[in-house]
Structures are given as structure tokens and as C-alpha cells.
C-alpha positions, 0 to 999 in steps of 0.5 A: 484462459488468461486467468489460468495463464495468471495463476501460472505466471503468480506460481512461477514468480519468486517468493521476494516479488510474490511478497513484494506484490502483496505489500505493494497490493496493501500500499495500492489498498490504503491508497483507495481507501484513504482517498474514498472513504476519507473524502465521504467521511469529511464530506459528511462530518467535517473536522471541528474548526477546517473546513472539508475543501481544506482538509482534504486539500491538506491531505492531499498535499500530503500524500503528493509530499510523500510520493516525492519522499518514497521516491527521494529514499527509493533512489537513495537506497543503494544496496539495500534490500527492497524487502526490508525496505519494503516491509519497514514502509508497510510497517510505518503505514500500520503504525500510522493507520493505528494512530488515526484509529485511536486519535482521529483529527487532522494532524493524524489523517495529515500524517496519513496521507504523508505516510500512505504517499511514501508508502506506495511509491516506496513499495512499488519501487522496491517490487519493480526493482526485485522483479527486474532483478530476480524474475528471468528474462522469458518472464519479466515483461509478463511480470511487470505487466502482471503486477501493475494489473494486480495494483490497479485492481488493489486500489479499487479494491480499496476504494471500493472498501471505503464506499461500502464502509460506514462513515465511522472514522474509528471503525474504517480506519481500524478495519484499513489498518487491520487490512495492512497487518494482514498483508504484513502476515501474508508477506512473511508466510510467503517467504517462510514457505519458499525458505529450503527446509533444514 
């Protein structure tokens, strides 16, 4: 069945890219969530002194804005390695989703956006470039068309999560955030188990 072929494929997957597609999963989840549970929230609740339209207009322009800044560092990024990079990019966005948790206003869901933009761009360019360097030559056209069915998927997740959320700025934002720390552990313990033990 295909989804045995899947979970086939997931098993035959080095543990950098299996780990590259969790963070990239969490990038395509925040992404989701942000632009659905944000727009309902503004709708419903508009920020003291903007209105909806131009919050999120603003958010929105920050996001594209940070987009353009993944791919400006992406393409900088020489030898680097794309786990690091991506890891530090799911870092910021944890740190940014904690700030709006706890300070909710228009600079801080600005900065958001900003962030979440990077950070999807950036995490899908560090797994594009491990699964072309580490996946063999039998699996990597599977791979690639794997992963962008996995982020699809991730993002309507995320979206899906922001509809189902009440509208309460603090709780959806600590519950996207606590998403993101969750797919930071799941990285790591991917990577722990495929390291040779002694």
C-alpha cells in the first residue's frame, strides 16, 4: 500500500534528513497556524489603535520580507551545515513564539511573521539540500516528492490547529510554540538514536 511504501521509505531515510523534515514539519506548522489562527484572532479582536486589514497586511509583509531573508542566508550559507542552520532557525522561531506568548501586540506578531517567513524558507533549503547530498541515487526523487507531501500536510495541520484553537492570543501562541519545542526534541532524539553506540 502506499503508506507502507511511505513508512518504507521514512525507514530508509538518513537520520540528518528524517530530522530535517521534522523541523521543516514544525516550519510548515507555524506557518499554518499563524496565518489562520491569526487572521481569526484579529478579525475578532483587533489590535488597540491598527486596524485588522492592516495588521494583517503588516504581518503578511513581514512574512514574504522573511521568505527573501531565508533565501538571501540560504544561498549564503557555503559549507555550513544545514542541520545547524536549521536547528538555530527553529530556535529563533521558539524564542519569537515565547515572546508573542507573553508580550501579545503588533510588533511582536510582526516579528512573527518576519521569523516564521525565515524559517520556513530556511529549513526547507537546509532538507532539500541534506536529502540531495545524503539520500542515494534509487531514493532521492521519492525523497523529495515525500517530503513536499509531509509539509503540505504540515501546514494544514497547522492551520487546521489554528481554527480548532480558542481565540485567546496567549494560549494559541504558547500551545504553536510548545508545538516548536516539541519538534526541536524530536530532531535531536532522531539524531541521538542513529549515532554508533560507544
Amino acid at each position: 500500500s502506499r503508506r507502507e511504501r511511505a513508512r518504507e521509505l521514512r525507514r530508509s531515510l538518513p537520520a540528518p534528513v528524517r530530522a530535517a523534515l521534522t523541523t521543516a514539519s514544525g516550519a510548515k506548522v507555524l506557518s499554518g497556524f499563524v496565518t489562520l489562527f491569526l487572521s481569526f484572532l484579529l478579525w475578532d479582536q483587533p489590535l488597540p489603535g491598527v486596524s485588522s486589514v492592516l495588521a494583517l497586511g503588516l504581518v503578511g509583509v513581514a512574512a514574504g520580507a522573511g521568505n527573501g531573508l531565508g533565501s538571501f542566508i540560504g544561498n549564503r550559507i557555503g559549507d555550513r551545515s544545514p542541520t545547524v542552520i536549521a536547528s538555530t532557525a527553529l530556535l529563533v522561531a521558539i524564542a519569537a513564539g515565547l515572546l508573542v506568548t507573553l508580550a501579545y501586540s503588533l510588533p511582536t506578531v510582526v516579528l512573527l511573521g518576519l521569523v516564521s517567513g525565515a524559517f520556513g524558507q530556511l529549513a526547507k533549503l537546509c532538507l532539500d539540500a541534506l536529502i540531495q547530498d545524503d539520500t542515494a541515487d534509487s531514493l532521492r526523487a521519492q525523497a523529495f516528492s515525500w517530503s513536499e507531501t509531509r509539509l503540505q500536510a504540515a501546514w494544514v495541520g497547522g492551520g487546521a490547529l489554528g481554527i480548532a484553537m480558542p481565540l485567546v492570543a496567549r494560549l494559541g501562541f504558547g500551545v504553536v510554540t510548545a508545538v516548536l519545542v516539541g519538534v526541536l526534541v524530536a530532531g535531536v532524539v532522531i539524531r541521538r538514536r542513529a549515532r554508533p553506540v560507544g
